[in-house]
N, C-alpha and C positions, 0 to 999 in steps of 0.2 A: 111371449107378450100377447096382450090383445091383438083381435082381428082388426086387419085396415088395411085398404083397397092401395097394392104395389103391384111396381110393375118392372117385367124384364126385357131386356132388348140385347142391339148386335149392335156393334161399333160401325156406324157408319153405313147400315145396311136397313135400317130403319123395321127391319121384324120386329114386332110388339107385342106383345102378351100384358095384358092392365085384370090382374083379377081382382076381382069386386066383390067381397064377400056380402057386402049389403045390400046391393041389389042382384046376387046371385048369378052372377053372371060375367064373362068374361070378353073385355074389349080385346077383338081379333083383326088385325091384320096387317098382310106382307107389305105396305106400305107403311105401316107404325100407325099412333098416335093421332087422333083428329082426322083418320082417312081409314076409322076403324068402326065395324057394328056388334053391337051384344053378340056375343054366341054362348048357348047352354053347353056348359061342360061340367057332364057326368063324371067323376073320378073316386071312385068307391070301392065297394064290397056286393055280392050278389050273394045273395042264398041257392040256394039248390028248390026252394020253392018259388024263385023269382022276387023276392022281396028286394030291394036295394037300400042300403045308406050312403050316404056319397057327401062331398066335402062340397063348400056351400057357395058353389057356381052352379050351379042347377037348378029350376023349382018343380025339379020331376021325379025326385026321390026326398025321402027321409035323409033328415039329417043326423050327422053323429051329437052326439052331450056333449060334447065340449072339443075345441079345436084351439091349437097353439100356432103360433105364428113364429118363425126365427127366420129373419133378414139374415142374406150373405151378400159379398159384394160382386158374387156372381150369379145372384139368383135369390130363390126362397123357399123357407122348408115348412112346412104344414105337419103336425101331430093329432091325430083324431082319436077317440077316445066315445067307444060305444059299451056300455052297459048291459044294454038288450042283449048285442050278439056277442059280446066276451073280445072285443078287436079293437087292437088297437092298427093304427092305418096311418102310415109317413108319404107325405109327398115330396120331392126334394126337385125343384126348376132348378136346371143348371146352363147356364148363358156362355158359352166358353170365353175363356179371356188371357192374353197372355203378351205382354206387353212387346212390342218392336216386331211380334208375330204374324202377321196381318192375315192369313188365310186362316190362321183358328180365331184372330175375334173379328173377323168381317162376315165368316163362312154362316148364310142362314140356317142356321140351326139353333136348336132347344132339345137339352135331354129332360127327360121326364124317368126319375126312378119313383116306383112304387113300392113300398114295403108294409105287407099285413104279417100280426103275431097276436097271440092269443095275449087277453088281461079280461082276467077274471072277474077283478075289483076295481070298483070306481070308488075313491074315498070309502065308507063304509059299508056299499053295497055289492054285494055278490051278483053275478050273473046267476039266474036261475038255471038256463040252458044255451051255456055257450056254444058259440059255432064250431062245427067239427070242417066240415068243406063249403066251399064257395068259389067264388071266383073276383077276384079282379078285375074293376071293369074301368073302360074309359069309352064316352061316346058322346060326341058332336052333334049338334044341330042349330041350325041356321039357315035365317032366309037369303034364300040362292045359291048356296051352297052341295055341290054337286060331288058325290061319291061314288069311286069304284075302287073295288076292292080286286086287287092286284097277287101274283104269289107271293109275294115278297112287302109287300107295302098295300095302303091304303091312300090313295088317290084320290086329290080333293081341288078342287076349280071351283074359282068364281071372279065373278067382275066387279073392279075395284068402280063403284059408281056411286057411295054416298059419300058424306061425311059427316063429322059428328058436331061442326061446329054451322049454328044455324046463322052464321053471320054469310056466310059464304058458300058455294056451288062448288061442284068434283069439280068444274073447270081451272076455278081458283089454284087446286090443287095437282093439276096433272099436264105434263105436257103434251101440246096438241088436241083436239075433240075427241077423242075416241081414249073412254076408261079400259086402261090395258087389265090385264086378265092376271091374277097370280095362279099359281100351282103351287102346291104346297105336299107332302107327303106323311104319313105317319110310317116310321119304317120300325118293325118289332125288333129287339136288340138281344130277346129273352127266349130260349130256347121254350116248343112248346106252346108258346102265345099263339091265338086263334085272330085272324082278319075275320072282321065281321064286316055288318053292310053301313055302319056307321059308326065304325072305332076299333076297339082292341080287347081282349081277353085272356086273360091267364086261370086253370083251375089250380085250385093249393088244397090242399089236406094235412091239417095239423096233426094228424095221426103218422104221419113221414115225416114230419119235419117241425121245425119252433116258427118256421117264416117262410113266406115264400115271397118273392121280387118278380116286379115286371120291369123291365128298362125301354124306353124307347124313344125315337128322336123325333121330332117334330119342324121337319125340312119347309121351308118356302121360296118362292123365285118367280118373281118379275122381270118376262124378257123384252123389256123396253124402256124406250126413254123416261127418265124420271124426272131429269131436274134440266132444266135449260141454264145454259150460263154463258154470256156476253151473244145468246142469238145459235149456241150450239147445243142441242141436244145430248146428253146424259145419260149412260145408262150407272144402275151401280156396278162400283167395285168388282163384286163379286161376280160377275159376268166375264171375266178377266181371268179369271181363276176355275168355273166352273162354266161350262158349256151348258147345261142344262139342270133342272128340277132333279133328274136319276142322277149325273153327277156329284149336286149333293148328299145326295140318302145314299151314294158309297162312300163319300169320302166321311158321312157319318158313321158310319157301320163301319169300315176298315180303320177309322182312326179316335173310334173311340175314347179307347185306354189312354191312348197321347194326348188327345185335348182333356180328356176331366183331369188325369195327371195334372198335365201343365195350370190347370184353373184350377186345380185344388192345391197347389205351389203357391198360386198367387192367393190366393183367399187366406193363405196359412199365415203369409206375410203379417196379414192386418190382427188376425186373429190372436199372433202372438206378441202384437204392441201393447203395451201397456196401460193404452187409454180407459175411460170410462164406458160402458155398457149404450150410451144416450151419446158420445161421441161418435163410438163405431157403429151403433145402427144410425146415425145422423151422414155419414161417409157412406154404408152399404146402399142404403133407401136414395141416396142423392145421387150416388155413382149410375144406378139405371136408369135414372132422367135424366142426367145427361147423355148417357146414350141413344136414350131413344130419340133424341132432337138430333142426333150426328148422321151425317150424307159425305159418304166418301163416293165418289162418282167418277167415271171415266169416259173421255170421250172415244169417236175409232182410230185415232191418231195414237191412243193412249196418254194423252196428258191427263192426268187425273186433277179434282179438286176437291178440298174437304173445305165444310162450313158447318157450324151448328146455327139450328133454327132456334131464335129465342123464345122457347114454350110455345105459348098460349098466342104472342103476338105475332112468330114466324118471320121474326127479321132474322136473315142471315148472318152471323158472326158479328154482330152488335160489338162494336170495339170496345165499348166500356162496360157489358155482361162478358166478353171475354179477359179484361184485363181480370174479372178475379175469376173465372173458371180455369184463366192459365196455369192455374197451381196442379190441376190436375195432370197436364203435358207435363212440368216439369218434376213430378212424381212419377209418370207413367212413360211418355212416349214425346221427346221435344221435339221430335223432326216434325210431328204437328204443329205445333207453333212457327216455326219454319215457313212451311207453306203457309201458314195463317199472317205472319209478316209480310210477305211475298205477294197474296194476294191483297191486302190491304193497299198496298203500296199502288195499288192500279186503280183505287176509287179517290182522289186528288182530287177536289171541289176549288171551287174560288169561291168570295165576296171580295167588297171593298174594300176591306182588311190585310189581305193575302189568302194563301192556299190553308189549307185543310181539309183532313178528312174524314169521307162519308160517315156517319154512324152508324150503317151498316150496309150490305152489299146488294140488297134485294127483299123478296118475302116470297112465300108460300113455293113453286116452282119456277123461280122465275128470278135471276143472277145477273145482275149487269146494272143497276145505277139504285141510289139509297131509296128505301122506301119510308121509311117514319117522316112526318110531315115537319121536321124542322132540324137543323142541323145543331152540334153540340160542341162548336169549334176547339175553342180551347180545352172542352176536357176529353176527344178523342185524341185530339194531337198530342197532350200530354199523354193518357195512357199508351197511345203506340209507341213514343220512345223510352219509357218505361220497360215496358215489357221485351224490346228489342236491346237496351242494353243489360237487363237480367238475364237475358240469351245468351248474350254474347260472356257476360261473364262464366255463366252455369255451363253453359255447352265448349267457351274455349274459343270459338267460332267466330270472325269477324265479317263474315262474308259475306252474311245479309246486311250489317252497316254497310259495306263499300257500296252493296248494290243498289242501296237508297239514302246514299250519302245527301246526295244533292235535294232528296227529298225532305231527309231532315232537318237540311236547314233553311230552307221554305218553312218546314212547320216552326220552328225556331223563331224565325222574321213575323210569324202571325203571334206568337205571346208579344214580341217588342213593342208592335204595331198595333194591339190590344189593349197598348197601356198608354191611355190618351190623356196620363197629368202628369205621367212621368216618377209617377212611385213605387213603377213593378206591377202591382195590382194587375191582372185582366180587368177591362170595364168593358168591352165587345166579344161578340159570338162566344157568350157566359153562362148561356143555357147548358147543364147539364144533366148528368145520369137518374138525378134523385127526381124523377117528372111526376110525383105525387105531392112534391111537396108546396110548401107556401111561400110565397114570393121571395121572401128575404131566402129560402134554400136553395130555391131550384133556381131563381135566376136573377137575382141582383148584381150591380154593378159590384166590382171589388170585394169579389169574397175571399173567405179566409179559406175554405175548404179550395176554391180552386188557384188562391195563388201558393198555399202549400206545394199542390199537386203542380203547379207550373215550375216552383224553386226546384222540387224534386227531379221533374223532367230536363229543365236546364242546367243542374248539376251533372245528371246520367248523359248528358249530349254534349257535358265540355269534356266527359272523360273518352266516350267517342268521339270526338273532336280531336282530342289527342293523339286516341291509338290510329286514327287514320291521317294524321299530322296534318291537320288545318287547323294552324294557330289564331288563323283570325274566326271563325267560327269558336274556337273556343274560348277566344276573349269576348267574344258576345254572349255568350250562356253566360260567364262568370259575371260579366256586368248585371247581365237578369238576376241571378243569384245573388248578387250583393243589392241590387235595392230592392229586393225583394225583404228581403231579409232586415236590412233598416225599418221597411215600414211593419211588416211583422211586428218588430221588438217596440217599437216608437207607436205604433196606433192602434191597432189589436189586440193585445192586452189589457183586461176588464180587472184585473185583479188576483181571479181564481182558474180565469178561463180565457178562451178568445170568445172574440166576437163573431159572430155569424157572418157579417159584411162590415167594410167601413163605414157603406151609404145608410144614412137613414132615412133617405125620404124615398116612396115611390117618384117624385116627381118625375118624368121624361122616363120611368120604364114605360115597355111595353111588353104585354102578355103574349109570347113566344107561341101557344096553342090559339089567340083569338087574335093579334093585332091590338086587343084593346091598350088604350094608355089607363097608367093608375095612379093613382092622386094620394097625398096623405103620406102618413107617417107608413113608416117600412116595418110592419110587425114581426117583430121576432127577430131583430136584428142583433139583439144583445143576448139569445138565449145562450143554454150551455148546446152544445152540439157535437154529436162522435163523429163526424167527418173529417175535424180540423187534419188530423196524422190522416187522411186516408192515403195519402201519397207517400209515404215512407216507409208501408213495406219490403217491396222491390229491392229498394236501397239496402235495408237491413237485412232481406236474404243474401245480399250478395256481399256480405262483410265493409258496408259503406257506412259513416255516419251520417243521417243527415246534416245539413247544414242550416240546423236549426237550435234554438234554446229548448233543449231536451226536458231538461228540469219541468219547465214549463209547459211542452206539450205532456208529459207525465202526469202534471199536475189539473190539465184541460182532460186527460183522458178521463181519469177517476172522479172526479168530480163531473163532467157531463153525463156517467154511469149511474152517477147517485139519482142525479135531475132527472136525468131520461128515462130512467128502468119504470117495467111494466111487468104485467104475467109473461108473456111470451119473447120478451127481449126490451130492450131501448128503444124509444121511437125516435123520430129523425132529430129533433130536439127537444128541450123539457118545454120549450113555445109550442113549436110544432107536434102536434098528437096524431096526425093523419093517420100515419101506418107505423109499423113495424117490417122492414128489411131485412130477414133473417141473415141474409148474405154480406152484407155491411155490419150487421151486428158481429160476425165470424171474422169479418177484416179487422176492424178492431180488435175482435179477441188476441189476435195474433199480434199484433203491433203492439197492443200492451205485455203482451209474453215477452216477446222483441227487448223491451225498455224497461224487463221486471217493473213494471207496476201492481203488480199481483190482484189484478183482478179475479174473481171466485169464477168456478167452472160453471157456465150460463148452457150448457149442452141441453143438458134436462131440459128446459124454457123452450128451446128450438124445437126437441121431438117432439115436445107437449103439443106444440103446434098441429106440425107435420100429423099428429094421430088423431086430435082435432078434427082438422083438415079433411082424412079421409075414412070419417066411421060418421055412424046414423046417418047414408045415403048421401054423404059427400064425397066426391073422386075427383081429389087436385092434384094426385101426385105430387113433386115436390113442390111447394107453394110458399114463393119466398113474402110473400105478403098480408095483411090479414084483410079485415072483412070489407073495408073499402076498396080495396083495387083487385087484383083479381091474375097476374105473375104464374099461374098456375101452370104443371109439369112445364117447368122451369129447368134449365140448366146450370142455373146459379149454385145452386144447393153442392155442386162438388166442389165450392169451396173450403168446406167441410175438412175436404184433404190436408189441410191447413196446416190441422191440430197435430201430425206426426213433426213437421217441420217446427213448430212454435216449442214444441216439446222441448226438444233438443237445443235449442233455438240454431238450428241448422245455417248456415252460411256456406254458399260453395264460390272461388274462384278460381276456374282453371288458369285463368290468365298468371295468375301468381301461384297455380299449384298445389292452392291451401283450401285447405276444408277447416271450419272453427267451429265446437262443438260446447256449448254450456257446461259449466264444467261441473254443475248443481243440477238437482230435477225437483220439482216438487214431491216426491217423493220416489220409494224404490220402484223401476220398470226396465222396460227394455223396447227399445224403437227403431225399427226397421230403415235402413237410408235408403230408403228404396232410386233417389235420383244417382247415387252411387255403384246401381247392381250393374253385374253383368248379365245381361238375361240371354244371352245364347249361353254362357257357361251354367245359368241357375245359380248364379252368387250372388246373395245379397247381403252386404255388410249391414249389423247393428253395433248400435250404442247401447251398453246396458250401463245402470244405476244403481250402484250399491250403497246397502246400510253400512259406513264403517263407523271408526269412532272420531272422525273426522266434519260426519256427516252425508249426507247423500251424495257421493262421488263416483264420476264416470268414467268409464272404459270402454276401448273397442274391442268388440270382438275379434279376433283374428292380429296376425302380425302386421298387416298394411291394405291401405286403401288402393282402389287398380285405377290402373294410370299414373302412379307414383307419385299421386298426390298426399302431400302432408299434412298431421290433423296438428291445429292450434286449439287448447281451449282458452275459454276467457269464464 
């Protein structure tokens, strides 16, 4: 594929690498993203008379004729393609990763394999005097950046003191006054290779051999507090595990072979799903901005806490950018979700309403009360119980219901006490997630997108209600449920679609961002709009119906698809033009797979973007939004993950045992259950799809799924 500026990271450990091939240069450092400065990196070919070409993070060498770019979802591989010297030249970043593993994807490291081989021919031109020897080269440069060259490694210091966003001061970012220091290491992995005073070297001679390879790891470690939370300092993870900088350039060097193993397992997973080419680079490209937003920290007690920073705005675990990045926990790792429940459960707000909670936990280094200027009542508190009883189903687990039982239904008491006519509807603390949009979206009284998402929430909380046998709590959801549900079918209904809101008039709002009051008619109140279902996926992964007129949300989905669609996806309604929500555009996708509506593969639309996004001098990393707002390396974007789930149209209930699996595909593939592996055994069950004469018909792989659960299809 064309070049465009990606980036790799560590789980929770915040190491960043952002290469930028349009401004030639690579965003560096051990604190990640936004706490990062240009640095030139040389990564080439050297002659024997000193000439260099080099791949195009540097503007201190020649560059190759042509370079290829392939996303993995552990990294990135680079193909160069030089004419003059007869070379062709592979870069391959590999980010280790491996799920439930925590010291191979927390541990600060980056492997860097190098591989040169002679090509002769570029399209129809011949090298005239191809290269016989050279060398391999890699080499760094950056302001304050301090080298020494070591037996064993290259040794590299500097003080974390700027950052990249001019909104804000290193203070912003760091805990306490004083910018702590990373160390970082380059450790050679390749027999041979030469330490120099500012990088790495390998000689090859194609007269021995078709190729020669440089391997090497690229260690960092900051020994200090990073992230404060509730007033207690932080260091990461990884401080837990490794005592020092040399600690990790050995546990890179001796353990190698075991981690690109294990990350080339998991990379295989996806590689041999079935999906589209614009799906899986749309999952690979998204998967490392989500990581680079992740902080797994611990304190000297050893209680640990993980949170992701929402991009660009650095709110902490943002409840409603987590309810759709949860899909990647329950792909990859639930115990994160877990603690993410868990912690949640400690930011508990009031108004005059009743309780609810924060919209997110903090910002920038700094953990202990919400930071975005306005609360989002009813639709945090819907997604937390959401997403805590998809746990509970997916995982088996009731444990985090008991343990915030009594929290839930406080939130429960804030939908009832929301509905101030008595038809279900929320009409208070109605502000929600879509905060770009226009009044009738983002916050009118009685809308449709959020008393879906409330019906949804008080269906999943009467069925917790049950397993934890509080009958009168479950007869309060069901009462929310059923007039919800009445006014649904009786007043929201346009014909072809729902309505945006019931209200029509702005009269008695007020502007959630300004205080202001607004007058007039409510624009947009009737449009089509892809948010009505946003609340019913949850439900549908966990083999629930909603308890709604299916028909009819089917029939709102496809049709607001038709209204809304743009170059790069649906905007928020066919009224509303503001923006494009790439992540909400994916939620839908999935819900309509959910309800076979058979909407057309919209992937290609999204990458379009994303490549967009970051070529001719642009670097948003994933960027769920277009040119009005500004969402950039974003963690949204691994909702992406979706698509293996919608595939199948995957359903898991431990609680009853059953796994339910599509019993049709849109056509022949094979899809990895990745929430089904064992990953200490390296088992991962698929579903394949065969051509018979029946039609496209499924089958598992293997005699049974672990845990002894049962597969239904439907």
């Amino acid at each position: 594929m064309n070049l465009f500026a990606t980036s790799v990271s560590r789980l929770g450990s915040r190491f960043t690498l952002v290469f930028d091939p349009y401004h030639r240069h690579v965003l560096h450092s051990a604190l990640g993203r936004w706490i990062d400065q240009p640095l030139d990196l040389t990564i080439g070919v050297q002659t024997e008379s000193g000439e260099v070409v080099a791949l195009p993070f540097t503007r201190e060498a020649e560059m190759f004729d042509a370079v290829e770019q392939e996303l993995r979802l552990c990294g990135v591989r680079y193909t160069a393609h030089s004419v003059k010297y007869g070379v062709r030249l592979t870069l391959e970043v590999t980010a280790p990763f491996y799920p439930h593993d925590v010291s191979t994807s927390i541990a600060p490291v980056l492997y860097f394999t190098l591989r040169v081989q002679p090509q002769h021919r570029l399209f129809w031109t011949n090298t005239q005097n191809p290269l016989q020897q050279g060398r391999l080269l890699v080499r760094l440069k950056r302001e304050g950046l301090q080298f020494t060259a070591l037996p064993d490694a290259l040794a590299m210091e500097y003080v974390i003191s700027q950052v990249a966003d001019d909104r804000f001061s290193i203070k912003d970012f760091i805990v306490g006054d004083t910018p702590p220091t990373a160390h970082e290491r380059l450790v050679p992995l390749t027999d041979g290779a030469s330490i120099d005073n500012d990088g790495l070297s390998l000689p090859f001679d194609f007269s021995r051999g078709e190729e020669a390879t440089l391997r090497f790891a690229w260690c960092a470690y900051v020994d200090a507090p990073v992230l404060e939370v509730f007033g207690k300092p932080m260091r990461f993870l990884y401080t837990r595990h490794f005592a020092s900088v040399e600690d990790v350039a050995r546990f890179a060097r001796e353990q190698q072979d075991t981690l690109l193993r294990k990350t080339a397992f998991t990379e295989s997973l996806l590689d041999e799903a079935s999906l589209s080419k614009s799906q899986l680079d749309l999952i690979r490209f998204s998967f490392q901005n989500f990581l680079l937003n992740s902080w797994w920290v611990v304190d000297e007690q050893g209680e640990e806490w993980f949170s992701v920073w929402e991009g660009s705005c650095y709110f902490h675990s943002t409840v409603d950018v987590e309810y759709n990045n949860g899909l990647v926990y329950f792909a990859f790792w639930l115990p994160l979700l877990e603690k993410l429940l868990d912690e949640w459960a400690r930011f508990e707000m009031q108004d005059e309403v009743g309780s609810y909670l924060a919209h997110d936990m903090g910002t920038h280094a700094q953990v202990g009360s919400q930071a975005y200027p306005h609360p989002m009542q009813v639709e945090e508190n819907a997604n937390y119980l959401l997403m805590l009883h998809a746990y509970w189903r997916w995982a088996g687990n009731l444990a985090p219901a008991r343990r915030h039982h009594a929290l839930c239904k406080r939130l429960v008491n804030y939908f009832e006490r929301s509905d101030t006519t008595g038809n279900g509807f929320p009409n208070e603390g109605v502000a929600n997630t879509i905060d770009d949009a226009s009044a009738a979206v983002q916050y009118a009284r009685e809308q449709v997108y959020l008393a879906v998402k409330t019906l949804s929430a008080c269906h999943a909380a009467a069925q917790l209600a049950s397993a934890l046998g509080d009958a009168e709590w479950q007869a309060q959801c069901e009462r929310i449920v059923t007039r919800i549900r009445e006014t649904l079918d009786a007043h929201a209904w346009l014909g072809d679609h729902y309505a945006v809101c019931l209200e029509r008039t702005a009269e008695g709002l007020h502007d959630p961002w300004t205080g202001e009051p607004l007058h007039g008619e409510l624009s947009g109140w009737d449009a089509y709009s892809i948010y009505t279902a946003n609340g019913l996926l949850y439900l549908l992964m966990s083999g629930h119906t909603p308890p709604v007129d299916l028909w009819r949300m089917k029939q709102d989905i496809a049709n607001a698809y038709r209204h809304a669609l743009t170059e790069y996806g649906c905007t928020h309604t066919s009224a509303d033009k503001s923006n494009v929500w790439l992540s909400q555009n994916l939620w839908r996708d999935y819900i309509a797979a959910y309800l076979d509506v058979g909407l057309p593969d919209n992937s290609s639309r999204y990458m379009a973007m994303e490549q967009l996004m970051n070529t001719a001098g642009l670097n948003k990393g994933f960027i769920d939004t277009y040119f009005t707002n500004n969402l950039c390396f974003y963690p949204r974007g691994i909702t992406s993950i979706g698509y293996l789930f919608a595939m199948c149209g995957l359903q898991i209930d431990r609680t009853q045992g059953v796994v339910r699996l599509r019993r049709t595909a849109p056509y022949p593939c094979r899809v990895p259950l990745l929430p089904l592996a064992d990953w200490q055994q390296g088992e991962v069950p698929f579903v394949t799809y065969h051509l018979t004469d029946a039609g496209v018909t499924g089958a598992l792989e293997g005699e049974k799924l672990p845990g002894g659960l049962r597969v239904e299809w439907y």
